[in-house]
N, C-alpha and C positions, 0 to 999 in steps of 0.2 A: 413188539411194542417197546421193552426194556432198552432193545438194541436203536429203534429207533430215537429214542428219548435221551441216549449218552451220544449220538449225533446232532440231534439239535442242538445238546448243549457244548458240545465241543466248540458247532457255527456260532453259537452265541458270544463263547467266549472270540473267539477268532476276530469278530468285529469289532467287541470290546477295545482288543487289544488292535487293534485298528486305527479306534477311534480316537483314542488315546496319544498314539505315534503323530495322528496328523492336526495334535493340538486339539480334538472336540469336534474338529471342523468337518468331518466325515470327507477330507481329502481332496474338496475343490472351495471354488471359492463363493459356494449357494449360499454359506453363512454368514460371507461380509454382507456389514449392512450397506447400502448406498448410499453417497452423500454429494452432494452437487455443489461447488463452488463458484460462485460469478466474478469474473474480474473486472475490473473496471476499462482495460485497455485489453490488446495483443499480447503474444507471448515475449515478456523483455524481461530483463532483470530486476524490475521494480518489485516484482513476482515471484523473484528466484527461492524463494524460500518456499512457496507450496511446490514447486517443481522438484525442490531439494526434497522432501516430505513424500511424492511419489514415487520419485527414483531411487531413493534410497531403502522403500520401503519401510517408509516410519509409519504410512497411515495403513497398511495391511497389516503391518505388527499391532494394529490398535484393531482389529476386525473390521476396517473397512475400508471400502469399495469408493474409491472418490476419482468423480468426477471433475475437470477445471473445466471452465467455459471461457471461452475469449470475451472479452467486450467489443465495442464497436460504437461508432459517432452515436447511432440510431438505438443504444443499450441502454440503459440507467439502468444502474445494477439493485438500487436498490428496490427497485421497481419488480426486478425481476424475484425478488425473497417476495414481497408481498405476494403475487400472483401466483409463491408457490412454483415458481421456475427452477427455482436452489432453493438449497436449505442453510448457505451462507452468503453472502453477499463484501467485497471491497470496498468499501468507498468512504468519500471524505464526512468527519464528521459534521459540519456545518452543511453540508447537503441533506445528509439524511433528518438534520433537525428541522428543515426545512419541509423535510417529505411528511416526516411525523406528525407537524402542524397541520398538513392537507391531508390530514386521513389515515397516513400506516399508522403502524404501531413495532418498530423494529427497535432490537437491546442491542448495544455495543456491546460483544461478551469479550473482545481484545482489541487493545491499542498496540496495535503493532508499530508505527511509525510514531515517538514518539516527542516529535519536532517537525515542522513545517518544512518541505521543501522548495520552496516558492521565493524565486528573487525577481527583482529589476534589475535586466541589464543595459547599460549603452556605455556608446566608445567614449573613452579618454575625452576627445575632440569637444563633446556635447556639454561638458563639464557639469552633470551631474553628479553629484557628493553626495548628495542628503535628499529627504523628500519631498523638501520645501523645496528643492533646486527645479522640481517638476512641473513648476507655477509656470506657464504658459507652453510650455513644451506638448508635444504628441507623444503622445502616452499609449502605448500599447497593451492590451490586456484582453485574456481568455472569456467571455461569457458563461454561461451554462453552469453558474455559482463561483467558479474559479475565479473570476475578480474581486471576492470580497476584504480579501488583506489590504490589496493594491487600495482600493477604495479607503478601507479607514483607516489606513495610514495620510491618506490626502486628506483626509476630511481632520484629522489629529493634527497636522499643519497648517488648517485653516483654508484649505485647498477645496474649491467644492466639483467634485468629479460630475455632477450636471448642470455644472455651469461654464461654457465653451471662452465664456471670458474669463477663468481661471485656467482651464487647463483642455487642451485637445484629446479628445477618447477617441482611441481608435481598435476595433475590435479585431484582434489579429488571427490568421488562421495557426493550427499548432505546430509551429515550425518559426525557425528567424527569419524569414525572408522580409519581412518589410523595413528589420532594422541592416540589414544587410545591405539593401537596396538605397536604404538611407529615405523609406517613405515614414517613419518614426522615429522620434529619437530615445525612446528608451521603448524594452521591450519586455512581457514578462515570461518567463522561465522557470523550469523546474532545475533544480541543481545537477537531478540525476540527468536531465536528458536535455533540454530545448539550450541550456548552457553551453554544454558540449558542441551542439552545432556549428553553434560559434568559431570554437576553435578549432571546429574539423575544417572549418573553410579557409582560403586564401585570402589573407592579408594581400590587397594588389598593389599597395606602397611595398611591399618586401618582397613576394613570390614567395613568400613561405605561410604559414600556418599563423593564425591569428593566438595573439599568445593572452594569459593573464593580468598580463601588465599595461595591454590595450583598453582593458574596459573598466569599467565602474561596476560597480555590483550592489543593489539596497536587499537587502537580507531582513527579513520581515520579522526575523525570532530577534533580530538586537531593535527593530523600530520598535517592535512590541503589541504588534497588530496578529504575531502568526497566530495560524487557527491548525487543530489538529486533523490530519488528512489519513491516509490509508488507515483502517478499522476494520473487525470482521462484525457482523452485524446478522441477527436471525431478528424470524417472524416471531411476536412474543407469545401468539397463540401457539404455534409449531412447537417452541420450547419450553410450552407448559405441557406438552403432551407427556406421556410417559414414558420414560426412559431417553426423551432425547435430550434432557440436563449430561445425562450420560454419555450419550454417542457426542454431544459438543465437548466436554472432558477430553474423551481421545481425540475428537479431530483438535483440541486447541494443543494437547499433549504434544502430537506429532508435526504438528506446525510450528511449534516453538523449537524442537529438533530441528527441522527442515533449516531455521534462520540461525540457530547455531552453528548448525554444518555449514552456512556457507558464510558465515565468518569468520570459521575455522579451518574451511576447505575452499578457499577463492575459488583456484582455476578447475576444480571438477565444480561447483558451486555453476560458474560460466557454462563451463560445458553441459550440465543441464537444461538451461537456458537455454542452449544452442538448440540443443537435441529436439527442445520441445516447438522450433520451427518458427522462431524469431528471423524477420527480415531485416534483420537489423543487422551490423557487421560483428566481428568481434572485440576491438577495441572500447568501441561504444558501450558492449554490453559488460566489459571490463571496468568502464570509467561509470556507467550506473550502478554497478552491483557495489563499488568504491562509494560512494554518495549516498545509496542506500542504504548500507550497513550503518554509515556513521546518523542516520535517520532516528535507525533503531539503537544503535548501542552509542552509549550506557542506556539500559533500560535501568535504573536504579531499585527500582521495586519487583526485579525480575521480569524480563521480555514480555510484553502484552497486559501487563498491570496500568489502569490507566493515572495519569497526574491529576488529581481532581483540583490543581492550582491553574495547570495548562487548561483541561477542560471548562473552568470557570473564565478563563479570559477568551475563550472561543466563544461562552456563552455571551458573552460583552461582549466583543465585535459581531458577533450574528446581532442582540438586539442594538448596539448603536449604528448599527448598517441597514435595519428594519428587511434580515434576514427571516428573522423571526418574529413575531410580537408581542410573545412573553416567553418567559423560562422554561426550557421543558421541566418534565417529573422528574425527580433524584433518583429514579429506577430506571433513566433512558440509560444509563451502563452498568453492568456488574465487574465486580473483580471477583467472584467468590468463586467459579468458572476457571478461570484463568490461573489462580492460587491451588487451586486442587490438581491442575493439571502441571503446575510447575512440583506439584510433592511429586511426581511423579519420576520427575527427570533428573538424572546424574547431570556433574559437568558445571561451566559458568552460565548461570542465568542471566547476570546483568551486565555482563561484558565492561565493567568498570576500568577497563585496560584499554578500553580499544581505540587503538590509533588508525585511522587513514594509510593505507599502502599507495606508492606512486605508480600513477596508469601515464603510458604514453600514449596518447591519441592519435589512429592514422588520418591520412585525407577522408572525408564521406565517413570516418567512425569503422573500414574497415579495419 
């Protein structure tokens, strides 16, 4: 029995020290906890920062076990946190205020994007300059809440967007072809991507590439209509549960890494992107991950802290667009989330430096 009893305890220690070596975790990965993210789109660069956060292994360094989900036309991401599909969700904040009002109950815990990417584009020819220049013109614009800048920006020039003897609405599919085609004369755009298209295509006055000096551009952060777009956003029930104040800590932790590596790491930054099975070319995903950086950085308050000046003027154009029909609660975001998870990180938080690097664009974005 004696002899039995300095064998067990030898086994005991043996595991110990085991369990120890492999971090607590008894050696696989049964202890991560799971965590599911919802995109709002496909695998592209707008995203490259949770991509950068998996491959780099920033969110297994935090104990967990994450999940990305692609979006898709037929998704609403936020739709997908209420139901308990994920346990974070991407999407733009004037939509999710939208959803709030009809029943969720979802917290902005980061502002990741912390500027609109959202322009009007058309050619030179069309001569539009301003947004008053869009008074009779066709006017192309996204549905599915994406036209609300476009919208009170016209409506701020006196322009009434449902009245067809002010101005032509034309609901475009997400791509340029109508302003291509020349069936609209201005079109709208994201800077990281639907811009780009543009100049992936041929110029047929030149045979070469349509350049920046071809178009006009209305930029919604100088009219003063932008609204804030990409956020991560949880169910408020889910993150009052216990402990998962916590498990959002590291997943914000390791996502704020993620977006720093790929400000600091462009072309591996890309080449994640790549890896995680974007149909998209590389160039394209070059000249998005260019546009989205500068999206996000300067975050001045540290990456994912949100502007509650920005956020108030979203709250203004949701209600003078009748987005929404009163203010939401002062609890639809926290920052206190996001600040505990920046004590945590070495390095530039707020990228106060950052410059735009130059992408050359091929034909198609490859």
């Amino acid at each position: 029995m004696k002899h039995q009893g300095k064998k067990l305890f030898l086994l005991l220690i043996i595991v110990l020290l085991a369990l120890v070596a492999c971090g607590g975790r008894g050696g696989d990965d049964t202890a991560l906890t799971p965590v599911r993210l919802q995109l709002q789109w496909v695998a592209q660069s707008q995203f490259a920062g949770y991509y950068a956060a998996l491959a780099e292994g920033y969110y297994e360094a935090e104990g967990l076990d994450v999940t990305i989900l692609e979006g898709a036309p037929d998704i609403v991401p936020q739709q997908v946190c209420v139901n308990g599909g994920a346990e974070y969700c991407v999407a733009w904040v004037p939509k999710v205020l939208e959803s709030n009002q009809a029943g969720a109950d979802l917290v902005n815990v980061a502002q990741i994007f912390q500027r609109s990417g959202t322009l009007e584009v058309s050619f030179k020819s069309a001569g539009i300059n301003s947004v008053a220049d869009l008074r009779g013109k066709r006017v192309g614009v996204w549905d599915f809440g994406n036209e609300h800048e476009v919208f009170a920006a016209l409506r701020a020039a006196g322009i009434d967007p449902d009245n067809p003897n002010d101005v032509t609405i034309r609901i475009q599919p997400f791509d340029m072809t109508l302003l291509l085609t020349g069936e609209i004369d201005a079109a709208e755009a994201m800077i990281y991507n639907e811009y780009a298209q543009v100049l992936e295509a041929i110029n047929p006055a030149t045979g070469q590439l349509y350049q920046p000096e071809d178009l006009n551009v209305i930029n919604f952060n100088e009219v003063g209509t932008a609204m804030l777009q990409d956020a991560l956003w949880a169910d408020r029930s889910w993150l009052a549960r216990e402990g998962n104040e916590d498990v959002t800590e590291r997943f914000l932790r390791a996502t704020f890494r993620g977006w720093m590596f790929c400000r600091d790491n462009f072309d591996a930054c890309v080449q994640h992107v790549l890896n995680a099975g974007t149909t998209l070319g590389n160039s394209h995903m070059r000249w998005q991950l260019n546009e989205v950086n500068a999206l996000i950085w300067p975050s001045p308050d540290g990456i994912g802290v949100m502007n509650a000046t920005l956020f108030d003027q979203t709250v203004r154009v949701a209600l003078d667009g009748n987005v929404i029909s009163s203010a939401p609660s002062s609890d639809v975001y926290r920052t206190d989330l996001a600040k505990k998870a920046l004590e945590g990180i070495s390095g530039d938080k707020t990228g106060a430096g950052f410059t735009r690097i130059e992408v050359e664009l091929a034909p198609g974005g490859e």
